[in-house]
C-alpha positions in Angstrom: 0.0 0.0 0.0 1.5 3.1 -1.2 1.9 5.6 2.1 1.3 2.7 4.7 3.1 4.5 7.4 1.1 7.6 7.0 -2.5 5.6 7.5 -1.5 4.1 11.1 -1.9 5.5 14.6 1.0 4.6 16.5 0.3 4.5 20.4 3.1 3.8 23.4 3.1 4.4 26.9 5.9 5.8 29.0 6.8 6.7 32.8 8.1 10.1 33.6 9.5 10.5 37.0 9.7 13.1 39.0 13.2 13.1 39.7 14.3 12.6 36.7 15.7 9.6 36.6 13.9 5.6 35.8 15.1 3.7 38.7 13.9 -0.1 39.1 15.6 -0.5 42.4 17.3 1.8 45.2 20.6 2.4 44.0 23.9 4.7 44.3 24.7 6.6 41.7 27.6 8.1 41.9 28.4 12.1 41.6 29.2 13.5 37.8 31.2 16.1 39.3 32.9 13.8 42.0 32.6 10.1 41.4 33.7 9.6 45.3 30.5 11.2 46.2 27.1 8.6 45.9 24.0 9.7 45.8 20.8 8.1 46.8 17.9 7.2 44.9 14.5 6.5 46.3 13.6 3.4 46.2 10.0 4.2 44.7 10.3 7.4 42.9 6.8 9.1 42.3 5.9 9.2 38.6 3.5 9.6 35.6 2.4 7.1 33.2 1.5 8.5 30.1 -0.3 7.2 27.5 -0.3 8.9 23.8 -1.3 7.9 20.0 0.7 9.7 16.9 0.6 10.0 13.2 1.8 12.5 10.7 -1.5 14.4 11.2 -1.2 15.1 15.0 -1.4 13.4 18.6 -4.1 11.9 20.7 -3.2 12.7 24.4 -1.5 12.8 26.3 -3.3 10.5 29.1 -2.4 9.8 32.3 -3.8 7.0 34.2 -5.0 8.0 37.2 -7.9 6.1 39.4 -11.0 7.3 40.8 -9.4 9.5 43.3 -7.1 11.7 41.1 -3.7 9.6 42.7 -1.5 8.4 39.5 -1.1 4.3 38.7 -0.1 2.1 36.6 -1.8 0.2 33.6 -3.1 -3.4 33.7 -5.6 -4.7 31.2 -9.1 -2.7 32.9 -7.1 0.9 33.4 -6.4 0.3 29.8 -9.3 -0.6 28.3 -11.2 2.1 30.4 -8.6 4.3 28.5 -9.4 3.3 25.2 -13.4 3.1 26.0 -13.5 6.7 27.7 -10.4 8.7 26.0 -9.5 7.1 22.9 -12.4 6.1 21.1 -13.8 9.4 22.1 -11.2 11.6 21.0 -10.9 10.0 17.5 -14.1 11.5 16.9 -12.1 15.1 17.0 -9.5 13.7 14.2 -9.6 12.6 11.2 -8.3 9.2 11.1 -11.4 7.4 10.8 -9.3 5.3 8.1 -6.1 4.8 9.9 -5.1 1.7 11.4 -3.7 1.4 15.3 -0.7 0.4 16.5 0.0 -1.1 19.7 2.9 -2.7 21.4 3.1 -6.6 22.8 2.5 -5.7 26.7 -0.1 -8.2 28.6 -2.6 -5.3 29.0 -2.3 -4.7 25.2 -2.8 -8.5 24.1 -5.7 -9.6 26.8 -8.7 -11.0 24.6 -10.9 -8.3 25.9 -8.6 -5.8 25.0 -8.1 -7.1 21.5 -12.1 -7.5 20.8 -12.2 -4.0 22.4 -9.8 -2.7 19.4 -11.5 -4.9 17.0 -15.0 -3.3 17.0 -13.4 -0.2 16.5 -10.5 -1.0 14.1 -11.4 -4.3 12.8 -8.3 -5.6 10.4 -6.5 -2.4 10.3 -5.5 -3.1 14.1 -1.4 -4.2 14.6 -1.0 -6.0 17.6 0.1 -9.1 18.4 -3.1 -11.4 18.6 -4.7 -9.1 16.0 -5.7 -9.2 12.7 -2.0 -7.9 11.7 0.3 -8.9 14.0 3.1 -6.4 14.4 7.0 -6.9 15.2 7.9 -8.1 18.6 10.1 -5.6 20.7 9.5 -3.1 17.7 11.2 0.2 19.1 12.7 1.5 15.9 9.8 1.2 14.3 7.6 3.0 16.5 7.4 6.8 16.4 6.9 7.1 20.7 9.8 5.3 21.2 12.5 6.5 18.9 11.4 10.5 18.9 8.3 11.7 21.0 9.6 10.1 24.7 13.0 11.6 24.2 11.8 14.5 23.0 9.6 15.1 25.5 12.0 13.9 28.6 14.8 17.1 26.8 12.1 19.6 27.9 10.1 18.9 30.7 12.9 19.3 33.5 14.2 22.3 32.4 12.7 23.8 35.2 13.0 21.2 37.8 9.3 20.4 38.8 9.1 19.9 42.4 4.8 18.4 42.2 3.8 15.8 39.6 1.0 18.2 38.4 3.8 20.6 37.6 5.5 17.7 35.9 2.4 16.6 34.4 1.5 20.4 33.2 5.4 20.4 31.4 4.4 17.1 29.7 0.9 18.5 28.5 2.4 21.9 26.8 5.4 20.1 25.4 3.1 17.7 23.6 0.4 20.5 22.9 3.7 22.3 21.1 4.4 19.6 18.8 3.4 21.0 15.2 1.8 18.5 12.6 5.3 19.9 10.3 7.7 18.0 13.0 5.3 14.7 13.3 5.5 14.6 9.1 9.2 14.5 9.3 9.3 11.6 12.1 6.4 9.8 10.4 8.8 9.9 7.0 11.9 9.0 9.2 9.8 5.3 10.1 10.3 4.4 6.0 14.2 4.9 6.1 14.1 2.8 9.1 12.5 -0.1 7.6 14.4 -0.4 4.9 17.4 -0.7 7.3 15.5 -3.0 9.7 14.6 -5.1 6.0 18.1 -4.7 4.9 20.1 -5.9 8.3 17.5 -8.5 9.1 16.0 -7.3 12.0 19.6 -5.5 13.8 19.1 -2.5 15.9 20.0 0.8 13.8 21.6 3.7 16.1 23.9 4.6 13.3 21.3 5.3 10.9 19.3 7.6 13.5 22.8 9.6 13.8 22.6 9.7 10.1 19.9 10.6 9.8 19.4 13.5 12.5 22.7 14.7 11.7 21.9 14.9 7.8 18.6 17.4 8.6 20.7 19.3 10.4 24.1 19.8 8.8 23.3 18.7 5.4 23.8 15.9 3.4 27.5 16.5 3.3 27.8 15.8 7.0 28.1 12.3 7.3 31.1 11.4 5.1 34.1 9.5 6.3 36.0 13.3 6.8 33.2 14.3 8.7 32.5 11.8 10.6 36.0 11.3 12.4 35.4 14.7 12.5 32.5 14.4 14.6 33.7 11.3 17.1 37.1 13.5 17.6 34.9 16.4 18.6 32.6 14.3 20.9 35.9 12.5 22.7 37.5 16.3 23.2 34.2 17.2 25.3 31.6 18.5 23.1 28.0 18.1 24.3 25.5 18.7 21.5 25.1 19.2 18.1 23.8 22.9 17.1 25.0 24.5 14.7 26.9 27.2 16.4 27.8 28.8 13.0 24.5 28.4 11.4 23.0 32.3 13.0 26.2 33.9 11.8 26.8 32.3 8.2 23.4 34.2 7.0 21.5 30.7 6.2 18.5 29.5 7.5 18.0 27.7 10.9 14.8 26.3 10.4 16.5 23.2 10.0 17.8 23.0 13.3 14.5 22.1 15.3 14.1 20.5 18.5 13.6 17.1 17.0 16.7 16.8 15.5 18.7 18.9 18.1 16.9 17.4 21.0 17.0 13.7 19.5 20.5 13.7 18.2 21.9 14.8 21.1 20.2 12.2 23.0 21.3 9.4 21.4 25.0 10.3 21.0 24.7 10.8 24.8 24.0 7.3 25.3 26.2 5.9 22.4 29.1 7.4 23.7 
């Protein structure tokens, strides 16, 4: 089908804590600016799970599971189907993407039989899930859009100002999200093609290196990414550097509207963790 990855809803949740960090256990972690210094992290941080549902056209969301009393949870199979029953089918009365399939990950709460015939009467065959009518890619990351831009993206922003409340927290994540133009979700949307054909090409491999690529390529130009420039690049990251804005771009005259916050913000998350 020509344009398949324009005519499906990709969904995805994710925690946000309120410390910043995703801890599974109490831990030391030791000091960045002295590594003989630990500090502690709480065993049970408080957080946010977020739910959210993208495609080139816009977002659905974000929603945070909550129960009857306001306090925040997490998602087993009824929070999610009351999600999808009193949010989600709702809201995509407001969109138009009454022809779009939906995209869903492999988790239990996903893949329960009610929750499946839940998605069915609304989606019928266009639904990817495992257990449904198309059964998606197990462990599928770099092919979904929440995963490899709009979590990252969203974690660069929302502690810049070092909420001390989840409803601040939860106020950052709902204007970050609400900021998000349908020019920016077209440009990650056409990103998920290059991916697959890498995914098709290396049978299934993970693809940092094409992300880098790729990122670096909207920013710098297509130029960026030859063999002189990318030594270039590594020697630069080794020496220190710590992102990858174009310092040069406002003084050289030419445009900076390719320097936006999904490549700058993205970018420099992954060559933070690559390094």
């Amino acid at each position: 089908m020509v344009d398949f990855h324009k005519r499906i809803l990709f969904s995805d949740e994710a925690h946000f804590w309120l410390n910043g960090y995703v801890n599974k256990q109490n831990r030391r972690i030791s000091n960045e600016a002295n590594p003989q210094v630990n500090v502690e992290t709480p065993l049970h941080p408080e957080k946010l799970t977020v739910w959210c549902a993208l495609w080139g056209g816009g977002i659905i969301g974000p929603y945070f599971f909550k129960n009857d009393e306001g306090h925040n949870v997490t998602v087993y199979g009824d929070r999610y189907r009351a999600m999808i029953t009193n949010f989600f089918i709702p809201e995509l009365n407001n969109h138009d993407v009454q022809e779009l399939g939906f995209q869903q990950d492999g988790a239990t709460c996903h893949t329960a039989r009610a929750t499946i015939d839940l998605l069915k009467d609304t989606f019928g065959d266009r639904l990817i899930s495992r257990f449904g009518p198309v059964n998606g890619p197990p462990r599928s990351c770099d092919l979904t859009p929440l995963d490899y831009f709009l979590w990252g993206y969203v974690n660069s922003l929302v502690y810049a100002d070092k909420a001390q409340t989840l409803d601040h927290l939860e106020d950052n994540i709902r204007r970050v999200i609400a900021d998000i133009r349908p020019q920016m979700l077209e440009k990650v949307i056409e990103n998920w093609t290059s991916r697959l054909d890498y995914i098709r090409a290396s049978h299934g491999s993970p693809m940092p290196e094409i992300i880098f690529k790729i990122q670096i390529g909207e920013v710098y130009g297509a130029e960026a990414m030859n063999r002189q420039h990318v030594a270039k690049w590594c020697h630069a990251f080794e020496s220190g550097r710590q992102d990858v804005e174009n310092r040069n771009m406002a003084g050289s005259g030419r445009s900076s509207s390719s320097v936006t916050e999904i490549t700058t913000a993205r970018v420099d998350e992954m060559i933070q963790k690559d390094r």
